[in-house]
N, CA, C and O atoms as CSV, one atom per row, in Angstrom:
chain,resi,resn,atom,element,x,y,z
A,1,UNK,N,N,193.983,29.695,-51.094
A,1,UNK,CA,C,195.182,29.433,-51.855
A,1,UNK,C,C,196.047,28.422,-51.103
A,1,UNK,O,O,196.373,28.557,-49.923
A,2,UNK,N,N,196.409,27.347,-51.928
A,2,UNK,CA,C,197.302,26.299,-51.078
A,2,UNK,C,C,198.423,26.753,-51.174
A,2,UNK,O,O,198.847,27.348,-52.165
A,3,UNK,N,N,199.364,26.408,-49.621
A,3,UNK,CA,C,200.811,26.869,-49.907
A,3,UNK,C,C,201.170,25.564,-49.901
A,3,UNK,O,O,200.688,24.556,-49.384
A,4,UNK,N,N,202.729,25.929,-51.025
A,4,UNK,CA,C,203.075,24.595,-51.630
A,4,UNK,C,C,204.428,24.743,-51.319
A,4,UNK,O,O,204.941,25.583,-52.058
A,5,UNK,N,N,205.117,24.315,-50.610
A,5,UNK,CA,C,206.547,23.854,-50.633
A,5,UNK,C,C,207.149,22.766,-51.216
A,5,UNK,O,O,206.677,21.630,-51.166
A,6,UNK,N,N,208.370,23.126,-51.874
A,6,UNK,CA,C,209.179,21.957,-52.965
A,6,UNK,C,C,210.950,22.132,-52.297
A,6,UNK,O,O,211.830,22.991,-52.336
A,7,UNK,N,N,210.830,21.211,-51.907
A,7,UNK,CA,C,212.622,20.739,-52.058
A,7,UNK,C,C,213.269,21.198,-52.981
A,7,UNK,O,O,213.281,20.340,-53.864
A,8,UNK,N,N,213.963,22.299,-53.366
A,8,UNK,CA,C,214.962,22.404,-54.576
A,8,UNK,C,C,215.641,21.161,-55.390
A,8,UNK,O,O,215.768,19.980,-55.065
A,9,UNK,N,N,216.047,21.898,-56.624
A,9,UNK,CA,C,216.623,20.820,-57.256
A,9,UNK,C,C,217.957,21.584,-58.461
A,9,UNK,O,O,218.168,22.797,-58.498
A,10,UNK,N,N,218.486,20.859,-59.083
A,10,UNK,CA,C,219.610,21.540,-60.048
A,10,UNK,C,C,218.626,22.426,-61.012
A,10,UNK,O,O,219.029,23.462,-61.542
A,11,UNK,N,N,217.435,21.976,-61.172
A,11,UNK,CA,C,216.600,22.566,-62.400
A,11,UNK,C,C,217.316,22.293,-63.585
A,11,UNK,O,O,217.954,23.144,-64.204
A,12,UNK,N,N,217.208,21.079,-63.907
A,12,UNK,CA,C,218.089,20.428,-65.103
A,12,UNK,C,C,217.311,19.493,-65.667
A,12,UNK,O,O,217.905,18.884,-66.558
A,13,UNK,N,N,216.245,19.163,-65.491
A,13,UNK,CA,C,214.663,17.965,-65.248
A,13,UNK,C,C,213.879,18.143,-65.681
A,13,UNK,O,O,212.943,18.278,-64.893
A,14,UNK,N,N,213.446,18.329,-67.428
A,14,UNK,CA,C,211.972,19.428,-67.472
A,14,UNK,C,C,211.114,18.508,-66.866
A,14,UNK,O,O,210.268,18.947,-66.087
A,15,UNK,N,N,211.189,17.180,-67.109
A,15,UNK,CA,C,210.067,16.291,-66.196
A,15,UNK,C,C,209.616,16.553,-65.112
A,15,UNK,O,O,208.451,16.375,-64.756
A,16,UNK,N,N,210.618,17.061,-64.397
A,16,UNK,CA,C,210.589,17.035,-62.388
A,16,UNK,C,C,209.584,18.079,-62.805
A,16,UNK,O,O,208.425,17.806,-62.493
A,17,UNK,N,N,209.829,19.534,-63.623
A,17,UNK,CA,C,208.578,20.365,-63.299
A,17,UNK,C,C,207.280,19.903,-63.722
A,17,UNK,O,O,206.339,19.925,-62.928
A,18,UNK,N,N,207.141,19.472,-64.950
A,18,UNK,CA,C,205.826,18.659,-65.220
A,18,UNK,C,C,205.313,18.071,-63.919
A,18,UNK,O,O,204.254,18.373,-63.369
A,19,UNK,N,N,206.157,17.243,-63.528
A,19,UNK,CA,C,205.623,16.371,-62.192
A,19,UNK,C,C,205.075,17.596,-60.831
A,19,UNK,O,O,204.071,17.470,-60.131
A,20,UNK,N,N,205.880,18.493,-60.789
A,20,UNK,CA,C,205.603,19.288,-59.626
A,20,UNK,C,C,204.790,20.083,-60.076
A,20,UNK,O,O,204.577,20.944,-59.222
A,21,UNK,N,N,204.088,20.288,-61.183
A,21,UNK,CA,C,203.194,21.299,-61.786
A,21,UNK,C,C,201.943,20.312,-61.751
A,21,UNK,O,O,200.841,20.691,-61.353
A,22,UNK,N,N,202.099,19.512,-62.026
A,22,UNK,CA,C,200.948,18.147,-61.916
A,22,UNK,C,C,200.100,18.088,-60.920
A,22,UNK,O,O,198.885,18.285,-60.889
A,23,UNK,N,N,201.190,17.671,-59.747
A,23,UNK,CA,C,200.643,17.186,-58.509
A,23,UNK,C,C,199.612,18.783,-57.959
A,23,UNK,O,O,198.434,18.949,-57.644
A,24,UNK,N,N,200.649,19.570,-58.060
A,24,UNK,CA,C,200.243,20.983,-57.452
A,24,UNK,C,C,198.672,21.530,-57.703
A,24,UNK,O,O,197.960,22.049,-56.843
A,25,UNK,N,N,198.312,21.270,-59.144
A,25,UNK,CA,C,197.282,21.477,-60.039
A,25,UNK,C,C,196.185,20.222,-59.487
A,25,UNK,O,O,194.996,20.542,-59.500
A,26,UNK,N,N,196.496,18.953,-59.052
A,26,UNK,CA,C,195.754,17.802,-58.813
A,26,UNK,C,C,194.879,18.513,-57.442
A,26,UNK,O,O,193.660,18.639,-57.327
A,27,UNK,N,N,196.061,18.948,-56.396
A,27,UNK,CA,C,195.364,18.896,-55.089
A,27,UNK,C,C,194.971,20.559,-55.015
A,27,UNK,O,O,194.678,20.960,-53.888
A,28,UNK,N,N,194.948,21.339,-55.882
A,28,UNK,CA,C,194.187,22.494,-55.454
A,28,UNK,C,C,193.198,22.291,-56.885
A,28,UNK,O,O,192.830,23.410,-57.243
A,29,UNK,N,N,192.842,21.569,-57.496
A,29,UNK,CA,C,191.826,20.932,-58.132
A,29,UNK,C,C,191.522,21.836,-59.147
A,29,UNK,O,O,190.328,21.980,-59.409
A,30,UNK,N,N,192.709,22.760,-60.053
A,30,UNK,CA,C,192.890,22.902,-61.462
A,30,UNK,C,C,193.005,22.266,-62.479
A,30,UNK,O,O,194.020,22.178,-63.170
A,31,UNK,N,N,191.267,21.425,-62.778
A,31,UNK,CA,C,190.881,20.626,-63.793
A,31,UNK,C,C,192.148,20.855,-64.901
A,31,UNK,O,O,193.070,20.041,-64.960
A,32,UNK,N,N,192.090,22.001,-65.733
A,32,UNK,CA,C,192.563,22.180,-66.916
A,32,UNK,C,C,194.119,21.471,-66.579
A,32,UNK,O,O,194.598,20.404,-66.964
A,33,UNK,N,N,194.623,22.444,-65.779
A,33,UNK,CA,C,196.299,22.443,-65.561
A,33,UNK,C,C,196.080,20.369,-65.247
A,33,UNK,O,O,196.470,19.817,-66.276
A,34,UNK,N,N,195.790,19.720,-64.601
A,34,UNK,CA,C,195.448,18.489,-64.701
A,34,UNK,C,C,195.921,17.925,-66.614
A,34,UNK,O,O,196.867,17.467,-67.255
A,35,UNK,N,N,194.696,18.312,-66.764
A,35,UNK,CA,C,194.023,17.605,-67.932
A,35,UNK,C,C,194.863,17.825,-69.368
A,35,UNK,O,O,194.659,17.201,-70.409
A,36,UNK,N,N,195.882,18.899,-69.144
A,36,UNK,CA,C,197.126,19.355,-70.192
A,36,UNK,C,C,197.987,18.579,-70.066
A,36,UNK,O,O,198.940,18.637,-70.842
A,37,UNK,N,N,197.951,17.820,-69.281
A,37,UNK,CA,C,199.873,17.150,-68.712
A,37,UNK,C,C,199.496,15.762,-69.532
A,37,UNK,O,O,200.141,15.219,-70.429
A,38,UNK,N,N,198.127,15.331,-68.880
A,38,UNK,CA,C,197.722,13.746,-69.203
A,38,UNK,C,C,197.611,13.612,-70.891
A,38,UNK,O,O,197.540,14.555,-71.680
A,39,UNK,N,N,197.616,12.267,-71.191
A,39,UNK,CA,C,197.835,11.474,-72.549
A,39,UNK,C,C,196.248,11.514,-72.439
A,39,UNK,O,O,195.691,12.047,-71.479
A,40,UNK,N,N,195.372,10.750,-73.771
A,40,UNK,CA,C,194.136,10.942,-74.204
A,40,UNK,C,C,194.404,9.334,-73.223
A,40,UNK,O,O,193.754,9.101,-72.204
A,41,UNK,N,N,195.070,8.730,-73.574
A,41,UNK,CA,C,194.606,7.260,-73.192
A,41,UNK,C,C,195.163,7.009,-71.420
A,41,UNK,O,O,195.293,5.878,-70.951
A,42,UNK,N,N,195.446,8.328,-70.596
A,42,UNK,CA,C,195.602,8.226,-69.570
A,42,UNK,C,C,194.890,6.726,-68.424
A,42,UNK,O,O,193.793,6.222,-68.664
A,43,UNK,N,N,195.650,6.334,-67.439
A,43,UNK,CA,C,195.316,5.443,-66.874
A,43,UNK,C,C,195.887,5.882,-65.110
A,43,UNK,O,O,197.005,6.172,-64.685
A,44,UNK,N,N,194.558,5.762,-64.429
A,44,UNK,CA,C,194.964,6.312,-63.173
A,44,UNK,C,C,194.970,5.198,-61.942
A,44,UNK,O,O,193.807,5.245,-61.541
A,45,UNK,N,N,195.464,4.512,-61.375
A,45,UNK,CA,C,195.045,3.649,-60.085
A,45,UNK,C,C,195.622,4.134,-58.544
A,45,UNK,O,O,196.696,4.240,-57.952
A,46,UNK,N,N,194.237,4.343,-58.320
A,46,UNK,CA,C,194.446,4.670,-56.948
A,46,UNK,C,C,194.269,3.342,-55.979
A,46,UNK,O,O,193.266,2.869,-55.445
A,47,UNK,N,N,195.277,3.046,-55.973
A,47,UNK,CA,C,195.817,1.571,-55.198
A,47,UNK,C,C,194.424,1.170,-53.950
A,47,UNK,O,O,193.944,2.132,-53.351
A,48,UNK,N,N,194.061,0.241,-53.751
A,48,UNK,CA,C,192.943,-0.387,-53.257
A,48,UNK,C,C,191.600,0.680,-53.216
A,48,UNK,O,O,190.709,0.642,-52.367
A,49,UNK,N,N,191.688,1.565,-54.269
A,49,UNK,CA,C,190.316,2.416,-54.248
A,49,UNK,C,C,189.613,1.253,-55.686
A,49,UNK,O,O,189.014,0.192,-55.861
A,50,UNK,N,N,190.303,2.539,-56.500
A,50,UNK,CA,C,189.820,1.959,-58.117
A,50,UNK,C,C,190.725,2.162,-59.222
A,50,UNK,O,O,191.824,2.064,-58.676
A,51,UNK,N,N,190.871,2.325,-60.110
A,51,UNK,CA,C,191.236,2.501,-61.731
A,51,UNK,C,C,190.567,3.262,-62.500
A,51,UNK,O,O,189.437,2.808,-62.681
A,52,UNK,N,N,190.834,4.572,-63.230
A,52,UNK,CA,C,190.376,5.335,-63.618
A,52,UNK,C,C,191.005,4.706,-65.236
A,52,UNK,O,O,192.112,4.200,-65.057
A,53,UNK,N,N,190.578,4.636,-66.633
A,53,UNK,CA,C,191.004,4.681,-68.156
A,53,UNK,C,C,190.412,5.212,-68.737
A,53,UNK,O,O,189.192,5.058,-68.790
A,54,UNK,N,N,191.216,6.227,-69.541
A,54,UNK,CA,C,190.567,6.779,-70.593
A,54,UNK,C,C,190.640,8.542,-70.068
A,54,UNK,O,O,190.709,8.685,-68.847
A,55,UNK,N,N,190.630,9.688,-70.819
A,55,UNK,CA,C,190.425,10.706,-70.446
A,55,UNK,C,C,189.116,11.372,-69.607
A,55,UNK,O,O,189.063,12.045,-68.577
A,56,UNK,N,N,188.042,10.846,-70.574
A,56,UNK,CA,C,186.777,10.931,-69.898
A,56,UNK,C,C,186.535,10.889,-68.259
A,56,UNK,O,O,186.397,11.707,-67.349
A,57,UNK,N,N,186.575,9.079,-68.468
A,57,UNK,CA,C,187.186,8.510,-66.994
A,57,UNK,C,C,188.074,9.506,-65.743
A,57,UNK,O,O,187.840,10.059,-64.668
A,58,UNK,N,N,188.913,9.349,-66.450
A,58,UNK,CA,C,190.157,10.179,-65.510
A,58,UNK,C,C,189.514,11.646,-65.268
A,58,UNK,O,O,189.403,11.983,-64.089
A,59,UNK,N,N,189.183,12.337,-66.029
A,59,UNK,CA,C,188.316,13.633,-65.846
A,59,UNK,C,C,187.194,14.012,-64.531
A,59,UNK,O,O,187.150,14.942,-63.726
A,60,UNK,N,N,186.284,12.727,-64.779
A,60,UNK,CA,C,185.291,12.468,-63.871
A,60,UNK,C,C,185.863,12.498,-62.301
A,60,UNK,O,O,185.465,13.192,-61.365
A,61,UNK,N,N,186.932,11.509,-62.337
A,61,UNK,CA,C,187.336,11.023,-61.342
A,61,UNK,C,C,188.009,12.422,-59.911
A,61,UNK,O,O,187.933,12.512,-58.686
A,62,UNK,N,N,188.600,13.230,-61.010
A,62,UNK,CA,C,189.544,14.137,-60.582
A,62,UNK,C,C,188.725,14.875,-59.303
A,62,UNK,O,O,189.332,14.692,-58.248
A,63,UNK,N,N,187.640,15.571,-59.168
A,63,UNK,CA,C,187.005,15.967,-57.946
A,63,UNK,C,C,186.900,15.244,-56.789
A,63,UNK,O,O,187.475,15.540,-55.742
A,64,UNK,N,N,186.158,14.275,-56.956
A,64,UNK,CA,C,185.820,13.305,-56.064
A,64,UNK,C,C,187.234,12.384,-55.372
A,64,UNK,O,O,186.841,11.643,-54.471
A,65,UNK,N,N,188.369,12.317,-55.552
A,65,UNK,CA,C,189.371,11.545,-55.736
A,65,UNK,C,C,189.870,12.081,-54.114
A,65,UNK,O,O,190.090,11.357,-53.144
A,66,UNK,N,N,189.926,13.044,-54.167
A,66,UNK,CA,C,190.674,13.921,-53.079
A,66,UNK,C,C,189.106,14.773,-52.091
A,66,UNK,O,O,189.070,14.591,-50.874
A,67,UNK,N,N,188.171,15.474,-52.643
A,67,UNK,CA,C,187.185,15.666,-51.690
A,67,UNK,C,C,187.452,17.567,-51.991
A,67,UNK,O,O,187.124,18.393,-52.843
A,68,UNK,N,N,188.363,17.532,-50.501
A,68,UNK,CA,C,188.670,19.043,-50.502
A,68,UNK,C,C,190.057,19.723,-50.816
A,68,UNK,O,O,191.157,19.201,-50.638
A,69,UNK,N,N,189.875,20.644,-51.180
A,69,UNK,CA,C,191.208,21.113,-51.795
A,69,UNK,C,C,192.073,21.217,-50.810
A,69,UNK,O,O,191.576,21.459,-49.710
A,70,UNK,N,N,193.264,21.104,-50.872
A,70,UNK,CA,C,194.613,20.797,-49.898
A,70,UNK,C,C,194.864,22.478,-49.513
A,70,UNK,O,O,194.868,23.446,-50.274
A,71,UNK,N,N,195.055,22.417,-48.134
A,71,UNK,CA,C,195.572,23.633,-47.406
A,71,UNK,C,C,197.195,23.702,-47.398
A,71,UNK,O,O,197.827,24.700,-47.050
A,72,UNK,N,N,197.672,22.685,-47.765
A,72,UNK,CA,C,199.523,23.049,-47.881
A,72,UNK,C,C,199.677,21.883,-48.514
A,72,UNK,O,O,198.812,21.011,-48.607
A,73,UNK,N,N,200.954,21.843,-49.030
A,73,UNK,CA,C,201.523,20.349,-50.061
A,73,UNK,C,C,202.611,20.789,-50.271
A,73,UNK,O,O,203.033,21.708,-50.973
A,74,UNK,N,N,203.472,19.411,-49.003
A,74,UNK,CA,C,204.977,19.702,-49.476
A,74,UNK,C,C,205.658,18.621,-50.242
A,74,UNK,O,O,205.704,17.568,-49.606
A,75,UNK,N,N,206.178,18.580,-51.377
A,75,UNK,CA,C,206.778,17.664,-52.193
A,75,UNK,C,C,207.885,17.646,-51.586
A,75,UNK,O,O,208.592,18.635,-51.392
A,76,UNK,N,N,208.172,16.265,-51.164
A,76,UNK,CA,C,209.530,16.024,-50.476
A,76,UNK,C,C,210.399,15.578,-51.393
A,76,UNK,O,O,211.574,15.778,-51.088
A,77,UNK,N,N,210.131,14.808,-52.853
A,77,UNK,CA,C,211.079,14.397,-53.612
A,77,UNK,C,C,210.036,14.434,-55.016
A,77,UNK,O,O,208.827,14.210,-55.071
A,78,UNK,N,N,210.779,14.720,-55.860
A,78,UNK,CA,C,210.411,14.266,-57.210
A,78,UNK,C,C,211.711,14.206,-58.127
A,78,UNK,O,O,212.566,15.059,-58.365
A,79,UNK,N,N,211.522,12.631,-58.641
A,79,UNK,CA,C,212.644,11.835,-59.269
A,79,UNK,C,C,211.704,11.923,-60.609
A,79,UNK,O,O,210.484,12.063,-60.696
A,80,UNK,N,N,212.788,11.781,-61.699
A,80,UNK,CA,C,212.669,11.408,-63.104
A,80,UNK,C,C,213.888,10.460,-63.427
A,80,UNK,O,O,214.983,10.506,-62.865
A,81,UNK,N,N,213.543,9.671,-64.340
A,81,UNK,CA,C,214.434,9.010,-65.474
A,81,UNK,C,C,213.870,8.518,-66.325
A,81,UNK,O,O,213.012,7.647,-66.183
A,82,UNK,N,N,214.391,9.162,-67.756
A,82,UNK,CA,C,213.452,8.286,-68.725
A,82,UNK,C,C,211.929,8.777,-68.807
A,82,UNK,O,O,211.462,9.914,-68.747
A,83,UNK,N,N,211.434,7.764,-68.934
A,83,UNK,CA,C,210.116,8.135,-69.072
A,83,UNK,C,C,209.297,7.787,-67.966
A,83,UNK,O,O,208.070,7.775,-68.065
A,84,UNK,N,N,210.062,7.428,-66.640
A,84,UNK,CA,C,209.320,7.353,-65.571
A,84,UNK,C,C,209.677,8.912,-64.599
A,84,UNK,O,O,210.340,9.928,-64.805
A,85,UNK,N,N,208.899,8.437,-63.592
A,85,UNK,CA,C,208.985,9.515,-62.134
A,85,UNK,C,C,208.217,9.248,-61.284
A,85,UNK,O,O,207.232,8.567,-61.567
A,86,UNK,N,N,208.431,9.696,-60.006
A,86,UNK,CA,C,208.108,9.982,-59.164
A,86,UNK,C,C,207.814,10.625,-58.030
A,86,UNK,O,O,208.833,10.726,-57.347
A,87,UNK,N,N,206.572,11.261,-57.356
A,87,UNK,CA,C,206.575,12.261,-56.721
A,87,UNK,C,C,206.220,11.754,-55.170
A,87,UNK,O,O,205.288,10.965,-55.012
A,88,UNK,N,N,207.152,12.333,-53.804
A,88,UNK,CA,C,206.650,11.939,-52.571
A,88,UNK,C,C,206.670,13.628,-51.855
A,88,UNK,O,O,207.548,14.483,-51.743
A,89,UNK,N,N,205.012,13.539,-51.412
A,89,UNK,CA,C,204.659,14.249,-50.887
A,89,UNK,C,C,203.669,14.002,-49.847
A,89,UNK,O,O,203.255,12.843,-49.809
A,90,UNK,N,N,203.010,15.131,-48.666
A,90,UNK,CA,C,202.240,15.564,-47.613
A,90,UNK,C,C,201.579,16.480,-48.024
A,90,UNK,O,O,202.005,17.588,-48.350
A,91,UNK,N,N,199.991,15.938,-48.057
A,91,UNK,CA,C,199.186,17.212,-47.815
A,91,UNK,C,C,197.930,17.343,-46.696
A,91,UNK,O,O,197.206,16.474,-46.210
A,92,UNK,N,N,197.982,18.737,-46.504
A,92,UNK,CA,C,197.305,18.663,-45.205
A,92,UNK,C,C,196.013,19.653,-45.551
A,92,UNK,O,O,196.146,20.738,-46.116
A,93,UNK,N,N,194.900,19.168,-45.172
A,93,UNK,CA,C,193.484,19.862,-45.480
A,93,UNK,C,C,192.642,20.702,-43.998
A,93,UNK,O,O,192.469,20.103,-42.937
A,94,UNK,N,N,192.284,21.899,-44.191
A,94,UNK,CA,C,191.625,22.763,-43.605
A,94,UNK,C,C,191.419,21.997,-42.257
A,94,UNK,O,O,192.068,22.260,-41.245
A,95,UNK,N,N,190.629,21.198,-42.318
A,95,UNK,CA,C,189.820,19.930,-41.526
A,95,UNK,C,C,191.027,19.392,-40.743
A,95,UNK,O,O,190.896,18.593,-39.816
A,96,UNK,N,N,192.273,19.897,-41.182
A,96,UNK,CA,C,193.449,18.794,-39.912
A,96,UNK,C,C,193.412,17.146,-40.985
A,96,UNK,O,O,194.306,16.347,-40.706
A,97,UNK,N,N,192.741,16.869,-41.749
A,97,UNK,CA,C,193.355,15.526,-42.209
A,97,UNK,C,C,194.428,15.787,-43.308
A,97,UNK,O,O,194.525,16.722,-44.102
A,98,UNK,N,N,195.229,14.648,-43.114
A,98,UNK,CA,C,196.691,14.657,-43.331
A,98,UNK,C,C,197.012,13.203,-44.673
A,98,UNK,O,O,196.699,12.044,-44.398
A,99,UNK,N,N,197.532,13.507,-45.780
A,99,UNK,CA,C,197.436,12.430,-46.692
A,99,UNK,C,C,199.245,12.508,-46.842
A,99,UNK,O,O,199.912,13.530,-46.684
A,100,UNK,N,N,199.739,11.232,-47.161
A,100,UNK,CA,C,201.191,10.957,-47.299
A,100,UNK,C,C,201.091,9.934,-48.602
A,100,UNK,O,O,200.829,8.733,-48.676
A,101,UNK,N,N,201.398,10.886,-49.544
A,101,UNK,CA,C,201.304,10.384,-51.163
A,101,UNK,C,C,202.765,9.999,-51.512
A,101,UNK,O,O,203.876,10.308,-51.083
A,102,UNK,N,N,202.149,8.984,-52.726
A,102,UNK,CA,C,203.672,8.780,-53.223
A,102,UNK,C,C,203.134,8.157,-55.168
A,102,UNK,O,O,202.662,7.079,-55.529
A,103,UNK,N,N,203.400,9.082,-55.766
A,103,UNK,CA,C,203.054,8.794,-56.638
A,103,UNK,C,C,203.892,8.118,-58.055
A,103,UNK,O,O,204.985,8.507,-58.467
A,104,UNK,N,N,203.243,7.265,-58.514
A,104,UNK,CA,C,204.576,7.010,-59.774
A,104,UNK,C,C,203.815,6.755,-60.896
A,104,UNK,O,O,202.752,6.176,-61.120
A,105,UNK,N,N,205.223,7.751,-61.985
A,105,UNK,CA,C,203.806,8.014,-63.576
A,105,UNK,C,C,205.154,7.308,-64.158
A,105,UNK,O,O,206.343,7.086,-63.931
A,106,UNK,N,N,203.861,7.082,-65.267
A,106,UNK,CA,C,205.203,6.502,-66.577
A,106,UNK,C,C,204.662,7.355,-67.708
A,106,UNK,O,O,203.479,7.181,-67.999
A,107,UNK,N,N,205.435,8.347,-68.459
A,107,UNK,CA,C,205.195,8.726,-69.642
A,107,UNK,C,C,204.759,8.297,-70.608
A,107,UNK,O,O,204.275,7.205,-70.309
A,108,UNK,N,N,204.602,8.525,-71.806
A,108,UNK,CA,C,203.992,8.449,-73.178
A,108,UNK,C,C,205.507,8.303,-74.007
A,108,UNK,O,O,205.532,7.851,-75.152
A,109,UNK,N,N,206.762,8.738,-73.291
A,109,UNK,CA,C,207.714,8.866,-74.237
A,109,UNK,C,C,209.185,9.489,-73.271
A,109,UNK,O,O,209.374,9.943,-72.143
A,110,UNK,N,N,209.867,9.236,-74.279
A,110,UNK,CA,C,211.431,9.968,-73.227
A,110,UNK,C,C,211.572,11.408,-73.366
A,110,UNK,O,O,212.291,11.995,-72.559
A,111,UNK,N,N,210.782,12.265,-74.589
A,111,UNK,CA,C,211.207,13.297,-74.766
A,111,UNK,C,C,210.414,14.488,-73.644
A,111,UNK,O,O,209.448,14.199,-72.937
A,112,UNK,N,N,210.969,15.620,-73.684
A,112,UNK,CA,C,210.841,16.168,-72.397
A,112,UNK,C,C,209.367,17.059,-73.052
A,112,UNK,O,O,209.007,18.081,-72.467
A,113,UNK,N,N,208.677,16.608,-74.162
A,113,UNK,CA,C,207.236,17.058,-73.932
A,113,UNK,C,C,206.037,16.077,-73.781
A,113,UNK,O,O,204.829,16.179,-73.993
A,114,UNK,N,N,206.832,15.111,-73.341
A,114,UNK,CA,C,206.083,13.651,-73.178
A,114,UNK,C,C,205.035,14.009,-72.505
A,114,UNK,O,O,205.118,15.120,-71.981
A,115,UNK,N,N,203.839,13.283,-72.310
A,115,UNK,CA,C,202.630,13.486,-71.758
A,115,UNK,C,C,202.398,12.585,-70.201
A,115,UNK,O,O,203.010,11.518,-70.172
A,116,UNK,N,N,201.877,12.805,-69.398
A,116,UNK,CA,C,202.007,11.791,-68.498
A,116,UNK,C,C,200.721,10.332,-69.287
A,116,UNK,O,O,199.799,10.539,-70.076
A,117,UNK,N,N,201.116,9.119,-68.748
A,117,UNK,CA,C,200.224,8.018,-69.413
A,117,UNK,C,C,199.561,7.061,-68.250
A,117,UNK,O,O,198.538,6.379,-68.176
A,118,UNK,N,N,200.675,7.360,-67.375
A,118,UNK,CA,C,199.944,6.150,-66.421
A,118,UNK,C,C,200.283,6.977,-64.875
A,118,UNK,O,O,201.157,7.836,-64.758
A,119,UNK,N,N,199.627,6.629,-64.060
A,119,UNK,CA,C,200.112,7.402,-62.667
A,119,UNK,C,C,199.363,5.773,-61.428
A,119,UNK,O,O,198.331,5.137,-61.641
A,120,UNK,N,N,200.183,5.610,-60.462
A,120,UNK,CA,C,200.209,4.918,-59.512
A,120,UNK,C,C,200.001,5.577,-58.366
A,120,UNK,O,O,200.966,6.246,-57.997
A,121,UNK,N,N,198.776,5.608,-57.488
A,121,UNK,CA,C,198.650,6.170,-56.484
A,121,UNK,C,C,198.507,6.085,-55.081
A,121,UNK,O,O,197.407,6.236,-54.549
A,122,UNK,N,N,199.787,5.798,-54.291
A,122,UNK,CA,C,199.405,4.990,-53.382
A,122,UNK,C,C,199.591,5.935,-51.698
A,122,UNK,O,O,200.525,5.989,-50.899
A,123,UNK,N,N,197.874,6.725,-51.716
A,123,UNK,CA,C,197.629,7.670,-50.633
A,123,UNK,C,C,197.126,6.677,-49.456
A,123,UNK,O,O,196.464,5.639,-49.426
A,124,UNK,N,N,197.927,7.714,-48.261
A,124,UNK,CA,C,197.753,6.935,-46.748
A,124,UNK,C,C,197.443,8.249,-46.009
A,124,UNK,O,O,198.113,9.282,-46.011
A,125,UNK,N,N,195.669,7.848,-45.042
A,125,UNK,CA,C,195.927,9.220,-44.324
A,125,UNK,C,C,196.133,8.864,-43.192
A,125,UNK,O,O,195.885,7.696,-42.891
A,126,UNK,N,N,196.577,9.641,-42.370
A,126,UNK,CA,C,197.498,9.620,-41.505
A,126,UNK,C,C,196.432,10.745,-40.140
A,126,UNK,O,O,196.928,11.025,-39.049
């Protein structure tokens, strides 16, 4: 079980939880909880890896992306406005390797059941 620490917030954001329910679900590698948030026409780039389009795509990708499931993940910030956000976090795996994420999605829409559409991924391990 990964332990997950989050920075508080006003809880006034339904986005911020989408986003922190997202990420959380990404790195302990809950396909479904993933695959509910994303748009059909999802678009993923993991900055000098590759580009994931399409659900299919993005589906495939989701295991292999990360390897092993994260032993802790602390979200240090997650911002919304609009139909963007962003999440900056640390996660640290069994093995001692250490990833310093910073992610940025743009929605499908402003309303707060918007889907995520696009995500920017720009992981450094450390």
């Amino acid at each position: 079980m990964v332990q997950v620490s989050v920075t508080p917030d006003c809880g006034n954001a339904p986005k911020k939880l989408v986003l922190r329910d997202y990420v959380t679900a990404l790195m302990t590698h809950d396909t479904d909880a993933v695959l509910s948030a994303v748009s059909d026409d999802v678009e993923w780039e993991l900055v000098g890896r590759q580009t994931f389009r399409g659900r299919a795509d993005f589906a495939a990708a989701l295991d292999t992306a990360l390897g092993d499931r994260a032993a802790t993940l602390r979200l240090d910030t997650v911002l919304t406005h609009g139909d963007e956000g962003s999440v900056s976090s640390t996660v640290e795996f069994a093995d001692d390797r250490r990833l310093r994420c910073c992610d940025v999605f743009k929605f499908s829409g402003h309303g707060k059941n918007a889907k995520i559409r696009r995500i920017t991924s720009y992981w450094i391990g450390t």
